[in-house]
C-alpha positions as CSV (number, residue, x, y, z in Angstrom):
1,X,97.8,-24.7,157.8
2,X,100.9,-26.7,158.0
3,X,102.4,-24.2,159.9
4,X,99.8,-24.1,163.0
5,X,99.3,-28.0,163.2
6,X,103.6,-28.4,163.8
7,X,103.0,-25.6,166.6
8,X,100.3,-27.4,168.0
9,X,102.4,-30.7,167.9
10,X,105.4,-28.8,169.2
11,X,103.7,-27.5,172.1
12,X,101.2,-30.0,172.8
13,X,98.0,-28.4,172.5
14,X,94.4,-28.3,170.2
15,X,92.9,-25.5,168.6
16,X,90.7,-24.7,171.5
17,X,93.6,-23.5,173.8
18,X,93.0,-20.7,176.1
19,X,95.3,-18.0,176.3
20,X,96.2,-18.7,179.6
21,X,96.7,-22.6,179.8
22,X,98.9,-21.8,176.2
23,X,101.2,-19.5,178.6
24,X,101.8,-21.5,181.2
25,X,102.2,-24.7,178.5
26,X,105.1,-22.5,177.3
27,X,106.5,-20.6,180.2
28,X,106.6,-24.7,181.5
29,X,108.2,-25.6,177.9
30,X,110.8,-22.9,178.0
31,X,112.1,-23.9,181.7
32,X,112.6,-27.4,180.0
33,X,114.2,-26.4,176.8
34,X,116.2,-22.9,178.2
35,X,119.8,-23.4,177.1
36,X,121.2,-22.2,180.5
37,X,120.4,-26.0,181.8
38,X,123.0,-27.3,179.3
39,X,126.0,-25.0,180.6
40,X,128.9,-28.2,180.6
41,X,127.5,-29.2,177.4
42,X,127.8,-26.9,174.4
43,X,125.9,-29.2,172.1
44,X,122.8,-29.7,174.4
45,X,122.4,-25.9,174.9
46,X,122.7,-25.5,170.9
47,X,120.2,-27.6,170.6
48,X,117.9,-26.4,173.7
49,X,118.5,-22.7,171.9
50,X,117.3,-23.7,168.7
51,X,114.3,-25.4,170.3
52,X,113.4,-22.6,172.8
53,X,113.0,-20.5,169.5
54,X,111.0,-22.8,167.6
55,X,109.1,-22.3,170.9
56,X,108.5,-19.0,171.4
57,X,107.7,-18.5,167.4
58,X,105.1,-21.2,167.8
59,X,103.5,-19.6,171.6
60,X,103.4,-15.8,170.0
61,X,101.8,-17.3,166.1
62,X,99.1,-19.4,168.5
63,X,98.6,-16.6,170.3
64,X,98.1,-15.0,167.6
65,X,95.3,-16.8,166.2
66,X,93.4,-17.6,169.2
67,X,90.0,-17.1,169.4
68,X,90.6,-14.4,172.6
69,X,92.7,-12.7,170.2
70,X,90.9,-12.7,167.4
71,X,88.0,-11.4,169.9
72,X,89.6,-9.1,171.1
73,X,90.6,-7.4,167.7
74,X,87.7,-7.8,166.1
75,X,86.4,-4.5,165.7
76,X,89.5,-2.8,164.5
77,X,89.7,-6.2,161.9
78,X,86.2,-5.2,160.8
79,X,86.9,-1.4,160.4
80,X,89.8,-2.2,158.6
81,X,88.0,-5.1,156.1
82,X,85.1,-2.5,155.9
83,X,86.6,0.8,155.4
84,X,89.9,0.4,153.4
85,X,90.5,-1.5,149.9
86,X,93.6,-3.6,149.1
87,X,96.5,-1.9,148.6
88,X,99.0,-5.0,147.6
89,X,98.9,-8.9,148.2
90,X,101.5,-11.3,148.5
91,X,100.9,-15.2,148.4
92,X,103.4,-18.0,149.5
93,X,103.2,-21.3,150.9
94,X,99.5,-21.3,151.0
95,X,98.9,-17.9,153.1
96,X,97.8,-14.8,151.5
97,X,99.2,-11.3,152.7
98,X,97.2,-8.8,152.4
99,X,98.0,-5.1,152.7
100,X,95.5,-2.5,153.0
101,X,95.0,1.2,152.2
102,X,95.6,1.8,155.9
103,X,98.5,0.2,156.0
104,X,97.8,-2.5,158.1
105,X,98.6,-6.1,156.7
106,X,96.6,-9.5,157.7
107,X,97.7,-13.1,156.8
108,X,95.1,-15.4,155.8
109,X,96.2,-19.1,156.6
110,X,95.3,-22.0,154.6
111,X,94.6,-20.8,151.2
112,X,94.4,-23.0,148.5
113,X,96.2,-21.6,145.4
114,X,93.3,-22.1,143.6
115,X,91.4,-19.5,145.3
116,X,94.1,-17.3,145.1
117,X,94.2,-17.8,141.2
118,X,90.5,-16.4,141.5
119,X,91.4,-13.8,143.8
120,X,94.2,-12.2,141.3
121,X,91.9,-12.6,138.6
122,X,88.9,-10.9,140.0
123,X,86.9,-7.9,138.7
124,X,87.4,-6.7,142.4
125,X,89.6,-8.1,144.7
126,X,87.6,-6.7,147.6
127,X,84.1,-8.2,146.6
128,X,86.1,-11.2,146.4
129,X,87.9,-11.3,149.4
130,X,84.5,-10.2,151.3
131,X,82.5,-12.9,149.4
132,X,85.4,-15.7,149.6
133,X,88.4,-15.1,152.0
134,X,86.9,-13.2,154.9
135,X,85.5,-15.6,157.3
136,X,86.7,-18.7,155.6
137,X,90.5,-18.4,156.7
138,X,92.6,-18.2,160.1
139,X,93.5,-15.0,159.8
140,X,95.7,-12.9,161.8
141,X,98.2,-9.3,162.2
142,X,100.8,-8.9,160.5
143,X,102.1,-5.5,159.8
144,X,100.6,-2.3,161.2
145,X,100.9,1.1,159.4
146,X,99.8,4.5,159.4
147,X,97.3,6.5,157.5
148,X,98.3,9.7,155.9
């Protein structure tokens, strides 16, 4: 959750964004920050480049997660929830990876390690994940496979 609150912050903008007013709040945040501004000063445009990519990682996470996006990819999420069991997991700083027989991976943000303690320790990681992590997380893509 840390993660998505300092994008917010960085580009100015609550959880009920649209996709739209978040492009043109970065499209308006990269002509500010673009390093070809700062061409007499070498340690402005170092600075402008390491901001314009803190930028453009925090416009494509957001976009990401928005709720148009999550929309929009719903029924393939749900297919994928549905039809395929877990096929790995991977937990670190509070968001859970999860890789499915399919091959296609989603990160669940804002986990608490306590409920990932339960998760490993389940009979079935998939009743849990549908009874406990589905639904209650920001979750979004991030890995796509291919089935055999």
């Amino acid at each position: 959750m840390k993660r998505v609150v300092e994008y917010r912050k960085l580009l100015g903008v609550d959880k009920n964004v649209t996709l739209k007013e978040l492009k043109t709040i970065y499209r308006n945040n990269m002509k500010d920050n673009h390093p070809d501004k700062f061409v007499n000063d070498e340690a402005g445009m170092l600075a402008a480049e390491e901001q314009s990519k803190n930028i453009i990682n925090a416009y494509h996470f957001l976009v990401s997660i928005s709720n148009e996006t999550i929309e929009k990819n719903l029924p393939e999420y749900q297919d994928t929830i549905n039809n395929y069991n877990i096929l790995d997991f991977n937990y670190e700083k509070q968001t859970l990876i999860i890789t499915y027989v399919n091959g296609v991976s989603y990160e669940y943000i804002g986990v608490p390690r306590n409920i990932y303690v339960k998760f490993v320790n389940a009979d079935s990681t998939n009743r849990f994940a549908k009874r406990h992590i589905y639904g209650n997380f920001i979750y979004r893509k991030s890995g796509e496979g291919t089935e055999d």
